[in-house]
N, C-alpha and C positions, 0 to 999 in steps of 0.2 A: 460374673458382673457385666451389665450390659454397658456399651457407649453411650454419649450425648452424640445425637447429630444432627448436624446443619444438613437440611436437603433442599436443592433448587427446586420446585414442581413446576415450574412454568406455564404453558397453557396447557388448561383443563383436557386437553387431545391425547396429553401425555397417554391419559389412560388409556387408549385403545390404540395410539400410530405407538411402531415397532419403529422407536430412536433406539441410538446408545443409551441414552438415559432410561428408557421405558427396560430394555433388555437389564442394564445394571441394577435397576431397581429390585425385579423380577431375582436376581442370581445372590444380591444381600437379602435379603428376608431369608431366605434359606440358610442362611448362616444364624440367624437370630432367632433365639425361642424365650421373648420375655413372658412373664406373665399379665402384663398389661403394658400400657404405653399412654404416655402424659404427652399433649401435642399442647405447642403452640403455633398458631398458625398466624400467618399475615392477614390473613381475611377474616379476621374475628379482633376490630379494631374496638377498644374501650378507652375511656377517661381512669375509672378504677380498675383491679382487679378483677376479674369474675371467672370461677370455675363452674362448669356444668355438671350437675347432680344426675343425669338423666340417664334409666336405667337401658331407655331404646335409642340412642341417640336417632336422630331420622338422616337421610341422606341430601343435604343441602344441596342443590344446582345454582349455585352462584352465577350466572354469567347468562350469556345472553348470545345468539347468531350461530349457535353449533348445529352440528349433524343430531338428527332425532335419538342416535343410537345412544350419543351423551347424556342425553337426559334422561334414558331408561336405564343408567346405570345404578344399580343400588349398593354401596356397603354396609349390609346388618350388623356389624360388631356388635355386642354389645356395651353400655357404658358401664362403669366401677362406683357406682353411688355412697358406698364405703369412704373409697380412696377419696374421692372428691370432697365428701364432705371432713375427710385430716386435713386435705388440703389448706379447704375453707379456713378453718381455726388456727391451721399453721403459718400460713402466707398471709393471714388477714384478711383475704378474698371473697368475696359474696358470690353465694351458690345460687345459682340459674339454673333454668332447664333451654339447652340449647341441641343442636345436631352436628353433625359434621360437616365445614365446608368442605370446598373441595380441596385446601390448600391442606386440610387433614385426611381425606376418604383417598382421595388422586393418588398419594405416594402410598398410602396404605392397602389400598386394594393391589399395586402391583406387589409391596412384599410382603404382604398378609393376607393373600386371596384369599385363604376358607374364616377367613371375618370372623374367629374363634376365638380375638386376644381382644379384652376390653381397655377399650379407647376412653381417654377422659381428659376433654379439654381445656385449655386455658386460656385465658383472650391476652389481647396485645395491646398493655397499657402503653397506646402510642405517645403520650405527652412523660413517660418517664423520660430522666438521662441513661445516656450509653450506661453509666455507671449503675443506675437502680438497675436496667433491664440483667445487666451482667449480675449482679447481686442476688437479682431474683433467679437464675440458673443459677447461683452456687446454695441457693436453698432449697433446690431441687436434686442436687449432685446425692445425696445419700440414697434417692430411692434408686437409683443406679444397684444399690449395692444389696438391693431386695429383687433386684431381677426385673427391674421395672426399666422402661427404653422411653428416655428423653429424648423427644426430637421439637427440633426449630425448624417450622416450614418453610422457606420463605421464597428467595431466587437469589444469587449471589451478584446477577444484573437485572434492571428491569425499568427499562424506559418501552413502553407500549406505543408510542409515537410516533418509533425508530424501527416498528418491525418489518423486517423483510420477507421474502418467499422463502420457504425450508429450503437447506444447502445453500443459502447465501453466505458468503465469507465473514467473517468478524469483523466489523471493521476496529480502526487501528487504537481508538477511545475507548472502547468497550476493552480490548483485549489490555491495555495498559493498566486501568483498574482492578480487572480481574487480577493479572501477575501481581499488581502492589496486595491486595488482601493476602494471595495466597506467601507470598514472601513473609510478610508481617506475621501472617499465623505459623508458617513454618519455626519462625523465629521466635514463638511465644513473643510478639513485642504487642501487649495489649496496650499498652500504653500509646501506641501509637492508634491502635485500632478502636479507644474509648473516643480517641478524636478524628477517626474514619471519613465525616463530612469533607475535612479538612486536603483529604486522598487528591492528588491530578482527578480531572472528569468524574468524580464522587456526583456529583449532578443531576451530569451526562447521563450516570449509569442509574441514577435513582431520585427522578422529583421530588418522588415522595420516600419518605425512611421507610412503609412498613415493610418492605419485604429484604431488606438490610435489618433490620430489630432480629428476626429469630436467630441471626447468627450469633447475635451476644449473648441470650439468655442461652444456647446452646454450649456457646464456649464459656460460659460461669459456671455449668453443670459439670464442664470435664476438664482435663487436662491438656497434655502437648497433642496438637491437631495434627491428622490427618486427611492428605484429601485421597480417597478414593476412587472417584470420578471426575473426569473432565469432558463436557464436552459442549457443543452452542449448538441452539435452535434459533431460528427463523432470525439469524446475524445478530443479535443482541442480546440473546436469554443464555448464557452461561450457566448450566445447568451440573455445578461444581456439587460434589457431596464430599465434606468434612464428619472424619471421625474424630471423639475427642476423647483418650481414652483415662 
């Protein structure tokens, strides 16, 4: 039976700079052999539901100012046109034909480099409540139990505003926030976590919700959390991974 998990990906660099995070990434995929993997990612924002039916997904470059090598990066997985369309009729979702950004290809090419497990998206109804997005991970929690790997893209910090130079310290806002989730989750206290905004520097750590959202649909899909990872890039990206088993 596979985990639901929450993964920071933070900037698109992950893939090719040698962080803790890029190395941890690398060292779980080898623990993991689902037969596919359902993503939702932060960078795949909608009003409705929408699942991707697409049998090649293509490889999205979302972003903009990187090194050439970035953009020649490719993940071929391919997509689960099958899966996607249960999906479609079980979640109530409209099927699209979409690719992978990078907030789905980025963590995936480090734990599924030979791009052999089919990937099949989900987008990120940002105008749900904490409590739908939660709802919709625990109607995702059975395919766990077909061997399939739920994961929530997102960052567990991410004010882009506040970025520093790689090895710069945490400062003391960031690092507060971070401890309150992780305590909260440790604690199963979702109740606290459905009203998250609510957190000391929740703000601070996030203008905007969507990269806070895949942590919910994440832990709707699983149980008592796990964090497996800790670690911060460029002083504000806290790039935490939760297992939820």
């Amino acid at each position: 039976m596979q985990p639901s998990l929450f993964i920071s990906h933070g900037s698109p660099m992950l893939a090719l700079t040698k962080t803790p995070a890029h190395d941890f990434l690398r060292e779980l995929g080898q623990a993991l052999r689902p037969k596919a993997v359902v993503v939702v990612s932060a960078h795949w924002e909608s009003d409705r539901l929408l699942v991707s039916t697409s049998a090649h997904p293509e490889t999205i470059h979302d972003f903009g100012g990187f090194p050439r090598a970035l953009y020649e990066c490719q993940y071929p997985a391919p997509g689960e046109p099958e899966l996607a369309r249960r999906l479609a009729r079980e979640l109530n979702a409209v099927p699209t034909e979409r690719g992978l950004d990078h907030g789905a290809w980025v963590p995936l090419s480090l734990m599924l480099p030979e791009a052999n497990v089919p990937v099949v998206s989900l987008s990120l109804p940002v105008q749900w409540s904490n409590a739908e997005l939660v709802a919709l991970g625990g109607k995702l929690a059975a395919l766990r139990e077909e061997n399939i790997l739920v994961i929530g893209s997102g960052s567990l910090t991410h004010n882009l505003m506040e970025l520093q130079a790689q090895g710069s310290e945490m400062p003391a806002w960031v690092g507060e926030f971070a401890d309150w989730v992780h305590k909260r989750l440790d604690a199963d206290d979702r109740t606290a976590l459905l009203d998250w905004e609510q957190a000391r520097y929740a703000r601070e750590n996030h203008p905007t919700s969507e990269h806070f959202q895949p942590l919910l649909v994440a832990m709707g899909a699983g149980g008592q959390a796990e964090r497996l990872h800790h670690s911060v890039e460029h002083g504000v990206l806290a790039m935490d991974v939760y297992a939820f088993a």
